[in-house]
C-alpha positions in Angstrom: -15.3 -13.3 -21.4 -14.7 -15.6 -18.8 -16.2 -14.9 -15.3 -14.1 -13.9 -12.1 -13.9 -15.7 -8.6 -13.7 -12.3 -5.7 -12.0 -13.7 -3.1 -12.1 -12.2 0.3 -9.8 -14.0 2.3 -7.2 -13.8 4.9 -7.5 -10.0 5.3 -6.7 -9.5 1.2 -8.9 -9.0 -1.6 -8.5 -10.8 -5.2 -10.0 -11.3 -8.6 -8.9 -14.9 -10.2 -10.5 -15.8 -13.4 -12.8 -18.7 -13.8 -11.2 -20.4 -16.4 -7.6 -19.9 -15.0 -8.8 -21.8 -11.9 -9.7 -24.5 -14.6 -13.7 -24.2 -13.7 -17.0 -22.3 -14.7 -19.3 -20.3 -13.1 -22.1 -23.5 -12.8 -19.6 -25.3 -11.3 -20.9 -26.7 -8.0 -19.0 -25.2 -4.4 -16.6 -28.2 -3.9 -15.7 -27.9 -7.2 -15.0 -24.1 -7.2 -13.2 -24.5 -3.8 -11.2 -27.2 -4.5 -10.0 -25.2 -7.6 -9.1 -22.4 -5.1 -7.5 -24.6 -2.7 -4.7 -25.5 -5.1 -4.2 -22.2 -6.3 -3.5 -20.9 -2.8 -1.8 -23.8 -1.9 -3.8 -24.0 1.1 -5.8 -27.4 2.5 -9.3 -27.6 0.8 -10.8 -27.6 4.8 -9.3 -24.3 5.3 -12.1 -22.8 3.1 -14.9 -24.5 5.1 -16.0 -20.9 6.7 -16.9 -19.9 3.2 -19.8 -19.6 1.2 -19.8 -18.6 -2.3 -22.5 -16.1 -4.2 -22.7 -16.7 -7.6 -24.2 -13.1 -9.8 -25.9 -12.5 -13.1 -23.0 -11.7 -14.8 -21.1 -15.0 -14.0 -18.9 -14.1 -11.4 -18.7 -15.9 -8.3 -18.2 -14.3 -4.6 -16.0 -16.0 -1.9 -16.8 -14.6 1.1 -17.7 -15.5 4.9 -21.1 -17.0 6.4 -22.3 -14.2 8.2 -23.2 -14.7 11.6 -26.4 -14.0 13.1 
């Protein structure tokens, strides 16, 4: 089983696996976003504001740098 990227992003919530974004879980952030860029069909810079948590399970987290 392939993992998921959770993607929190402009006020929806989604699961897209891994391999139908054409990357794995080890693969590094640019990687990973640039993966999610085209899928969205949204610029690559639009997903600056995002970090992404990777789990045990091999799934990976989208999500927003919390502020302090």
């Amino acid at each position: 089983m392939t993992g998921l990227l959770q993607v929190r992003y402009a006020y929806k919530g989604f699961d897209v696996p891994l391999d139908q974004l054409g990357v794995k879980d080890v693969a590094d952030e640019r990687r990973i976003k640039q993966a999610l860029a085209r899928y969205l069909t949204v610029p690559m810079d639009w997903l600056n504001p995002f970090v992404l948590q990777h789990d045990r399970e091999g799934n990976v987290m989208l999500r927003q740098v919390a502020l302090d």
